[in-house]
C-alpha positions in Angstrom: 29.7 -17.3 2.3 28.8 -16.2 -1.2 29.1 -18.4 -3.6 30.4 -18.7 -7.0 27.0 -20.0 -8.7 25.1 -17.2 -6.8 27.4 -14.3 -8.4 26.7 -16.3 -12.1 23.0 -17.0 -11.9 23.1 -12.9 -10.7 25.2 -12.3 -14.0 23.4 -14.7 -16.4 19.9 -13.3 -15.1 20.9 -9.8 -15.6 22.4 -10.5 -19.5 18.8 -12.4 -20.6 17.1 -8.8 -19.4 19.5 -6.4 -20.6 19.1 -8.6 -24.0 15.3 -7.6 -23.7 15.1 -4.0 -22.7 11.9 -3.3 -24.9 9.7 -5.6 -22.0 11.6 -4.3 -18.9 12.0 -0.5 -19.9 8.8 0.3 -18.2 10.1 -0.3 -14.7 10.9 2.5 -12.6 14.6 4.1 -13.0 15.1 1.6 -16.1 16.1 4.2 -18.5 18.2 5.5 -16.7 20.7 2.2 -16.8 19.3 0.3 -19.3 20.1 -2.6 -17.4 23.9 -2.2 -18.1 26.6 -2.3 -15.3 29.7 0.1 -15.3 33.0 -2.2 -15.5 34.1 -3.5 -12.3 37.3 -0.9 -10.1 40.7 -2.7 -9.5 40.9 -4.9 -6.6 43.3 -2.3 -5.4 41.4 0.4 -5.4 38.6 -1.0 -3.3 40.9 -2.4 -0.7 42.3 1.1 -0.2 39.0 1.9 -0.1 38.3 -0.3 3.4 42.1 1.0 4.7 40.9 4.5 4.5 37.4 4.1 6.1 38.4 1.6 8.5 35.9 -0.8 7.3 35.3 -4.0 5.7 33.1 -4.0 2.7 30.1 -7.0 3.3 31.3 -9.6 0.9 28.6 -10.0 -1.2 28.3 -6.5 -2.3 32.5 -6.4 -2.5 32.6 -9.5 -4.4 30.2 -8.2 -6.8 31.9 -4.4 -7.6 34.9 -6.8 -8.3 33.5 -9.5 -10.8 30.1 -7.8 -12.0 30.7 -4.2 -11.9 30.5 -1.1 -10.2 27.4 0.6 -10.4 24.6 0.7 -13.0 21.7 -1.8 -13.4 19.9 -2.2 -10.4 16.7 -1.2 -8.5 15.2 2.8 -8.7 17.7 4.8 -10.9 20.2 2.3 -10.7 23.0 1.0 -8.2 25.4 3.8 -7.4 29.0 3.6 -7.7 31.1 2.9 -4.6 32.7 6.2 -5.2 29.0 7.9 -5.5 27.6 5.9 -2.4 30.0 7.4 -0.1 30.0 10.7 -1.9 26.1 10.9 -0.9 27.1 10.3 3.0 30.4 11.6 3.1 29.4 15.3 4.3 29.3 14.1 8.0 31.7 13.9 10.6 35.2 12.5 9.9 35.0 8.7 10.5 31.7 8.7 9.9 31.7 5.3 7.7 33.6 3.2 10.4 31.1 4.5 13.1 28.4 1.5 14.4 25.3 2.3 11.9 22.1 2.3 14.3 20.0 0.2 12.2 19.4 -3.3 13.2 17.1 -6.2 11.7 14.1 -6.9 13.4 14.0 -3.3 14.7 10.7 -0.7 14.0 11.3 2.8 13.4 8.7 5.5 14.1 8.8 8.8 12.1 9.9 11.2 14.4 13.0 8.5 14.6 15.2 10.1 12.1 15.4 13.7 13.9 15.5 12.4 17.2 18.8 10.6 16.6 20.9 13.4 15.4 23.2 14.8 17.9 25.3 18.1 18.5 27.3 18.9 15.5 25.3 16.3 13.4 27.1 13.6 15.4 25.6 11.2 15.6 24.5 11.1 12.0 21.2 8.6 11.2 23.8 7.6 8.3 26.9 6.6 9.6 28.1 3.6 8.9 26.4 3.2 5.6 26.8 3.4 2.1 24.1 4.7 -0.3 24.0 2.4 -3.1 20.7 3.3 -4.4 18.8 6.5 -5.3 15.1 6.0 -6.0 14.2 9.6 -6.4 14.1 12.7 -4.2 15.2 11.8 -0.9 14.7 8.5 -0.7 17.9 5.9 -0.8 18.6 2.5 0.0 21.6 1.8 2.8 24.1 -0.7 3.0 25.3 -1.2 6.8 29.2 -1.3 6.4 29.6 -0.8 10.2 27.8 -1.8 13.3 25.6 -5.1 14.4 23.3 -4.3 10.7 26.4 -5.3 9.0 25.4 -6.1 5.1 21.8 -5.4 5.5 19.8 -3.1 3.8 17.6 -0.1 4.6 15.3 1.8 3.1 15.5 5.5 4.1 13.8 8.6 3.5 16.0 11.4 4.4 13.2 13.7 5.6 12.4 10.9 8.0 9.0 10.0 7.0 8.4 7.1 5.8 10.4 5.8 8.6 13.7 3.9 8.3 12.9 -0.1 7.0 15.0 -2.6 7.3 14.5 -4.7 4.7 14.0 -8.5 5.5 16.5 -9.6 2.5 20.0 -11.1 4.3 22.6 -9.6 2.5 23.0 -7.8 -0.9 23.2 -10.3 -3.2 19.9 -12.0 -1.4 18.6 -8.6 -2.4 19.4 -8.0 -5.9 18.9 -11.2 -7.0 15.1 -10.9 -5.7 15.0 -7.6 -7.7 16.0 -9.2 -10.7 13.0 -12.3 -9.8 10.6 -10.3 -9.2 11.3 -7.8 -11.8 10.9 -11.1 -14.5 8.0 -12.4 -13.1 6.2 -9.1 -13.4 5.5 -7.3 -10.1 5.9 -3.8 -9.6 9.8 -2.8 -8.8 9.2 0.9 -7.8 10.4 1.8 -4.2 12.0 -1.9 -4.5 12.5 -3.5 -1.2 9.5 -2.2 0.6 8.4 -5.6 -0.3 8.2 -8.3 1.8 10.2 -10.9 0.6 8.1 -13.9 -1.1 5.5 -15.0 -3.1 1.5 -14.7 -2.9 2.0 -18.2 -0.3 4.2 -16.8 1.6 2.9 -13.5 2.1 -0.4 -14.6 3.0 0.8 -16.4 5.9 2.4 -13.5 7.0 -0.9 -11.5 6.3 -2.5 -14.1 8.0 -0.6 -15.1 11.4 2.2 -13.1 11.8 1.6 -11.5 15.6 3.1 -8.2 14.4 0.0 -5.6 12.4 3.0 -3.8 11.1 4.2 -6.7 9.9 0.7 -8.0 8.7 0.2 -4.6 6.9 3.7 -4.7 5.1 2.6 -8.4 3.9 -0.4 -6.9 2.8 1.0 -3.8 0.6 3.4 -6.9 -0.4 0.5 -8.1 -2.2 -0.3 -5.3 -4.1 3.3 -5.4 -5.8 2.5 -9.1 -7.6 1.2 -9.1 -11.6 -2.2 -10.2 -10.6 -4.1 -12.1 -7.4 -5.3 -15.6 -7.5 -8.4 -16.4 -5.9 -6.9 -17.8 -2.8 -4.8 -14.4 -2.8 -8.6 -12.8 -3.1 -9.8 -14.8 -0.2 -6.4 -13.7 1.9 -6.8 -10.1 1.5 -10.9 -10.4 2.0 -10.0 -11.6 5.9 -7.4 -9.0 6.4 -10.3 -6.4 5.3 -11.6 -8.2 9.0 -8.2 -7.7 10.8 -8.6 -6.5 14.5 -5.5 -4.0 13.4 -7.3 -0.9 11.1 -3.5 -0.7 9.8 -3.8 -4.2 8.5 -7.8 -3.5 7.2 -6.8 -0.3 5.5 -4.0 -1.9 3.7 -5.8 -4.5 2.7 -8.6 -2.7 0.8 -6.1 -0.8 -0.8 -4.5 -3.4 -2.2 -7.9 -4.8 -3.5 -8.5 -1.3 -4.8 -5.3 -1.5 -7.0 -5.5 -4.9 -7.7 -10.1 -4.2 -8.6 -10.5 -7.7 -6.6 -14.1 -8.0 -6.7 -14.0 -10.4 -4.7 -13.6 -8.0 -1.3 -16.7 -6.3 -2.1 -18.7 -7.7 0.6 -15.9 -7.5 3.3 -15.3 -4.0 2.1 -19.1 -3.1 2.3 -19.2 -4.4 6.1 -16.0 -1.6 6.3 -18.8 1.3 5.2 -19.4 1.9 9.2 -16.1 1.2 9.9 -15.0 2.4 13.5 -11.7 3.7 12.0 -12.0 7.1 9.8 -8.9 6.0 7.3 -10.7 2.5 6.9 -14.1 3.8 5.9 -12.4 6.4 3.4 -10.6 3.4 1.9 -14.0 1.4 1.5 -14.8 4.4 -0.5 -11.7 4.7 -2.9 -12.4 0.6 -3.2 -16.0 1.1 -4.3 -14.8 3.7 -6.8 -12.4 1.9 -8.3 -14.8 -1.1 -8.9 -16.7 1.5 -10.1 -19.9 -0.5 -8.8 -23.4 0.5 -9.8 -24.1 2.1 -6.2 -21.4 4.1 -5.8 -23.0 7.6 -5.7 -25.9 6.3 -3.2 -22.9 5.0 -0.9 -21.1 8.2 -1.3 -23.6 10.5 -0.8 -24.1 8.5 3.2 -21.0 9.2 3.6 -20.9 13.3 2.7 -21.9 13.5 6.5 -19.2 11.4 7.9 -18.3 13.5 11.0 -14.0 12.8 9.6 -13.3 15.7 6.9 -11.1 13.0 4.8 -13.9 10.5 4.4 -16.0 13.6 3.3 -13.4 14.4 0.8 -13.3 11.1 -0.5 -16.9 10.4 -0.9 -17.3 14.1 -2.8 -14.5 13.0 -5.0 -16.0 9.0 -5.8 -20.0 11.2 -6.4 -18.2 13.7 -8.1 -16.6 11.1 -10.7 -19.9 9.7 -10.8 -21.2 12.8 -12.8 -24.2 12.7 -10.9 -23.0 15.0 -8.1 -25.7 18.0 -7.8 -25.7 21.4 -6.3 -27.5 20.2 -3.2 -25.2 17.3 -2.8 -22.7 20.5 -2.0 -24.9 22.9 -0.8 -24.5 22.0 3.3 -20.9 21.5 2.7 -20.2 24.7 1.6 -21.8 26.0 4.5 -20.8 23.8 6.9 -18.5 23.9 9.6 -15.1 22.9 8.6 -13.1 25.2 6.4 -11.4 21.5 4.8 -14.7 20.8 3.3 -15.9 24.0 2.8 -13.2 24.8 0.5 -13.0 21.0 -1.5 -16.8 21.5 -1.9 -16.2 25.1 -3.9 -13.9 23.5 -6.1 -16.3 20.4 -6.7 -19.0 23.3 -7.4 -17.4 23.9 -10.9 -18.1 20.1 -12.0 -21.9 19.9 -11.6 -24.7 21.7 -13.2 -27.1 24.2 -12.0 -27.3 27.6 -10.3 -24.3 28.1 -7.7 -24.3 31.9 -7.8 -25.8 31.8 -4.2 -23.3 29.8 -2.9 -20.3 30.7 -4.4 -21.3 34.5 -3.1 -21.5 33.1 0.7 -18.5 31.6 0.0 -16.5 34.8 -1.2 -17.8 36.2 2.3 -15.6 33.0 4.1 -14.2 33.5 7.2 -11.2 31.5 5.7 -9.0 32.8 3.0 -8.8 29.5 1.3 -12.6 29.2 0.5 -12.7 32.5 -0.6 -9.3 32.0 -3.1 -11.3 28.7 -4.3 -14.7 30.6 -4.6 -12.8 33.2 -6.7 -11.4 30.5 -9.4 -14.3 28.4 -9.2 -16.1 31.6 -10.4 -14.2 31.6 -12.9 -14.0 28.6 -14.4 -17.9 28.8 -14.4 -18.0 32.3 -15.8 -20.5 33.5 -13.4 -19.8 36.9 -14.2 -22.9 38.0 -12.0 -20.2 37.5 -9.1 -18.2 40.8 -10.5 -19.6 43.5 -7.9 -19.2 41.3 -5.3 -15.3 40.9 -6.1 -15.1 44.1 -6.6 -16.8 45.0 -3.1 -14.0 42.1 -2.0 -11.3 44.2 -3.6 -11.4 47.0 -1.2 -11.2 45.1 1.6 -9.5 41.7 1.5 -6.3 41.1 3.4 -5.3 37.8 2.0 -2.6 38.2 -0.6 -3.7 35.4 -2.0 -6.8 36.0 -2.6 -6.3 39.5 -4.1 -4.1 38.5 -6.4 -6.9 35.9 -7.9 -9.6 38.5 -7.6 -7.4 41.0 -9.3 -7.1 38.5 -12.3 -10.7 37.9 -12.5 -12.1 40.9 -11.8 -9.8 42.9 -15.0 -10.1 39.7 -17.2 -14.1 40.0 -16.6 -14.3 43.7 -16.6 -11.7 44.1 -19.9 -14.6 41.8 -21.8 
């Protein structure tokens, strides 16, 4: 049952931050509503609405069309008129709307979800049964279940399928834009709003802590990283998770401390460095960087012989940023044995000082076309003109459009000089 005082405080909330737009233009989408909400549709016109569709509209999110208005102020670019939230849905199969929506609370949707569930002649549709009410940028929207056993929740959907379908744990619309107005006060980061846990730092560190699910422990986690600042309890919190049996639930958890530079994970994160999970140790490494600690090109420079090509990448990136990376630091890389780091190593060859002419001219002679199209513009940027009869040599024989097209660049910029 929504209540009266809800729909007020909603209203009252929404007034004392449109009456301060200078603090809350920042958020994500803001400018785009400036916090202002179109004027609310004749009763009429929604019921007719329902008739047509054979649906009932979830009464929170009917009640306020009707006495707060229709679109406008509201989470990414801004809530979406009821007209516009069935325009974006509408091009499915007739009856689409009044058809059982497939998403249900409590339910975990893999990736590959979202393509699986079409069927012949787009029906059934992933969307049927819901309205989009919110756009937060490229193909990502928020749902509200109008039909089905998900009736008045909320999803967060990406229409390419990945990231995979969320429920969101919110109860109903209002439940969900009053917390976007709560949170958006208090400070926390509103972009992609909903894939929050709802909560504060308590609460969401004894989800972190002892909820059985690591998808769920992982969400609680990212939660974490949405909040102003961490107390040192919240510190403590995230420094166990960087212990979590679940990698998802370590991983998330150091990234949060990297965004939130919690210094206090530095020693958990450390015992991370020989991490048996490839995505955790390349987190330990973005977390080092980002406290920027006095170490960080010794521990990077271990790690430029991890045996997983993204932890390599990382750890050239964090020496690299150091600006004490050297030509020997690169040297094996750009000879090694996996194109991925053969080619990030060329382009890192244009940030460090010293003779590379040997190396860039093995890499021109790459088996792979990308090294030698990222040998030809780190050339390039270095000026190491000395490289011009070997491009030229290149020219007569390359078969990578690609590639020709950058040598043919260089080669009449340098030889025009």
């Amino acid at each position: 049952m929504v209540s009266d005082a809800q729909l007020s405080r909603i209203g009252a909330q929404l007034n004392m931050v449109a009456a301060s737009p200078l603090r809350f233009l920042t958020a994500f989408g803001a400018k785009t509503h400036g916090y202002q909400l179109r004027p609310p549709p004749p009763e009429s016109r929604v019921s007719s609405f329902e008739t047509q569709h054979g649906i009932a509209l979830p009464e929170g999110y009917r009640r306020f069309i009707l006495g707060l208005g229709d679109g406008g102020a509201g989470p990414g670019y801004g809530l979406l008129s009821l007209a516009d939230a069935y325009e974006q849905v509408s091009d499915s199969f007739a009856g689409h709307l009044a058809a059982p929506s497939p998403f249900v609370p409590g339910t975990r949707y893999e990736p590959d979800w979202w393509d699986g569930f079409w069927g012949p002649d787009d029906r059934p549709d992933p969307q049927q049964g819901t309205l989009a009410i919110v756009h937060h940028g490229c193909t990502s929207y928020t749902l509200l279940v109008v039909s089905g056993p998900g009736w008045g929740r909320l999803v967060n959907v990406d229409l390419n399928g990945a990231p995979a379908p969320y429920v969101l744990e919110d109860e109903d619309f209002l439940s969900w834009y009053e917390r976007w107005l709560d949170e958006l006060v208090a400070g926390y980061d509103v972009t992609w709003f909903g894939e929050k846990i709802p909560g504060d730092e308590a609460r969401l560190l004894g989800i972190l802590s002892d909820d059985p699910s690591p998808h769920r422990r992982a969400r609680a986690a990212r939660s974490l990283g949405t909040l102003p600042a961490l107390s040192p309890t919240g510190v403590r919190g995230l420094a166990a998770a960087v212990a979590d049996d679940d990698p998802l639930v370590r991983e998330a958890a150091l990234r949060v401390g990297a965004r939130h530079r919690a210094a206090g994970l530095e020693p958990a994160a450390r015992a991370r460095l020989a991490d048996v999970e490839a995505p955790v140790r390349a987190t330990v490494i973005g977390f080092l960087a980002a406290l920027d600690v006095s170490d960080l090109a010794d521990q990077a420079r271990v790690l430029l012989g991890d045996p997983d090509r993204e932890v390599r990448r990382r750890a050239m990136q964090a020496l690299a940023d150091t600006g004490t990376m050297t030509v020997a630091d690169l040297a094996r890389l750009v000879a090694g044995p996996d194109a991925g780091s053969r080619e990030f190593a060329t382009y890192l060859l244009a940030r460090v000082q010293g003779g590379v002419v040997d190396l860039l001219a093995g890499a021109l002679d790459d088996d792979d076309p990308r090294v030698r199209r990222q040998a030809v513009q780190t050339a390039e940027k270095r000026a190491e003109r000395a490289l011009l009869p070997a491009m030229r040599r290149m020219l007569e024989t390359e078969t990578d459009a690609y590639v020709r097209t950058n040598l043919t660049r260089v080669a009449r910029a340098w030889m025009s000089d």
